[in-house]
Structures are given as structure tokens and as C-alpha cells.
C-alpha positions in Angstrom: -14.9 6.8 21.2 -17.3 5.1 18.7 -16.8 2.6 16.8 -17.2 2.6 12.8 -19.0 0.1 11.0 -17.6 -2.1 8.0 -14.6 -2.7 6.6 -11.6 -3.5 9.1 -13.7 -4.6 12.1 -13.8 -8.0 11.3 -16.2 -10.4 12.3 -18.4 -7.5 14.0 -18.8 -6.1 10.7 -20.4 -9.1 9.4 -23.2 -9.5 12.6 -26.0 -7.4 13.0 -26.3 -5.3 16.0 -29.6 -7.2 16.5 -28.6 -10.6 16.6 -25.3 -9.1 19.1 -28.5 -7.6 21.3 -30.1 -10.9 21.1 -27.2 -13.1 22.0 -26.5 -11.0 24.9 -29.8 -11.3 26.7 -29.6 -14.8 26.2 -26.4 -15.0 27.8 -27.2 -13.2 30.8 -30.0 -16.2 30.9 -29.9 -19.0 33.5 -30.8 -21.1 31.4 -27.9 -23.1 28.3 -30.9 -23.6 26.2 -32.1 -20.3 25.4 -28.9 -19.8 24.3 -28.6 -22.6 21.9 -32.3 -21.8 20.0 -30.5 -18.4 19.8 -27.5 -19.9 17.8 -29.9 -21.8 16.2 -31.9 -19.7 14.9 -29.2 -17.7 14.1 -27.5 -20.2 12.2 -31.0 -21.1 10.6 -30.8 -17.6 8.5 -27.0 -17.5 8.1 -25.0 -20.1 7.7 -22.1 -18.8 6.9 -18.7 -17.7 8.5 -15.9 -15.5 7.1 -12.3 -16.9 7.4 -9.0 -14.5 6.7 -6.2 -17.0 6.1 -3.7 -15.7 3.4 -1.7 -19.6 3.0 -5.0 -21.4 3.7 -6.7 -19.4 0.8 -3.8 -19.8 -1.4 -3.6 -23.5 -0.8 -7.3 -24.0 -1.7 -7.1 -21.8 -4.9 -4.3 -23.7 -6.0 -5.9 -27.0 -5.4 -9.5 -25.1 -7.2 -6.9 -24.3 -10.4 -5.1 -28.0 -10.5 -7.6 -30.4 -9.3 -11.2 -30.6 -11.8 -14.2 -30.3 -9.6 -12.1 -29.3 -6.6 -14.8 -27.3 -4.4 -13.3 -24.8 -2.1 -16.2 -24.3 -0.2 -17.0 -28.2 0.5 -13.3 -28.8 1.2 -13.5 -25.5 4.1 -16.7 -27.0 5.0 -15.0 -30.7 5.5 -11.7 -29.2 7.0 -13.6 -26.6 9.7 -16.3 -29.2 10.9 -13.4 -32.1 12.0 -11.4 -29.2 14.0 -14.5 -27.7 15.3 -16.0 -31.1 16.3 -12.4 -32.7 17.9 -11.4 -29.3 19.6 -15.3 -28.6 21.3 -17.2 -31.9 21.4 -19.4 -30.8 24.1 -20.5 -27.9 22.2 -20.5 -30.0 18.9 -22.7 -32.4 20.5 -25.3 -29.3 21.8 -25.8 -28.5 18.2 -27.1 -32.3 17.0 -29.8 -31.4 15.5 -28.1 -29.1 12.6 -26.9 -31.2 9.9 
């Protein structure tokens, strides 16, 4: 069965088969460090991510529509980097050098 590209498949929609291709050669790697230039560089050329939360999203538009200068993307930002860095500090840590 093959598998259709865009809409409904999510996250695999959104990465390129190259950079999967990539990031599976460096996983079959020995080596934790050819892996992480691979995020990095990765990350380096896209650093975005694509979030489907109906409540979330309506929370933050509300707050966009009642509070002036309210930033939805700074408060995702703020709100994703605290869970990400408390639930995976070893990982969080790995990743230092992006700011």
C-alpha cells in the first residue's frame, strides 16, 4: 500500500523525504553525535514545528484578541521550551548550543 503525500499525514507531511533519509543513516550510526549535527542542521534551515491543539489554539487566540501585544508565537515558544526542557533535560542539554 503506498502512502499519499500532504494533507492528513501529519507531521510526515511537513518533513522532506530527504531529511527522513538523512536522519535514518544517522541513526543507524554508532556514534550520538552524528545524530545531533543532523538535528542541527536540520533545525538550522527550519525551525519550526506544527502543533494541532483545538483548546490550546483557542486559548491563545483568545488571549491574541483580549490582551494588546499578546504574541502567540512567543507565548508557544515560552510554553513548549519549559515542557520540552523539564520532561527531556538530557536531550535539552545535547542541544546547548542552539539558542
Amino acid at each position: 500500500m503506498t502512502q499519499k503525500k500532504g494533507l492528513g499525514m501529519g507531521l510526515d507531511a511537513l518533513i522532506q523525504s530527504r531529511t527522513r533519509k538523512e536522519l535514518k543513516e544517522t541513526s543507524d550510526s554508532v556514534g550520538g553525535d552524528v545524530q545531533v549535527e543532523a538535528v542541527i542542521r536540520e533545525v538550522k534551515r527550519n525551525p519550526r514545528i506544527t502543533l494541532w491543539s483545538a483548546r490550546s489554539a483557542a486559548v491563545l487566540r483568545y488571549l491574541k484578541k483580549t490582551q494588546p501585544e499578546f504574541s502567540i508565537s512567543r507565548e508557544a515558544s515560552d510554553l513548549i521550551e519549559r515542557a520540552v526542557k523539564e520532561k527531556y533535560p538530557e536531550i535539552w542539554e545535547m542541544f546547548s548550543e542552539l539558542q
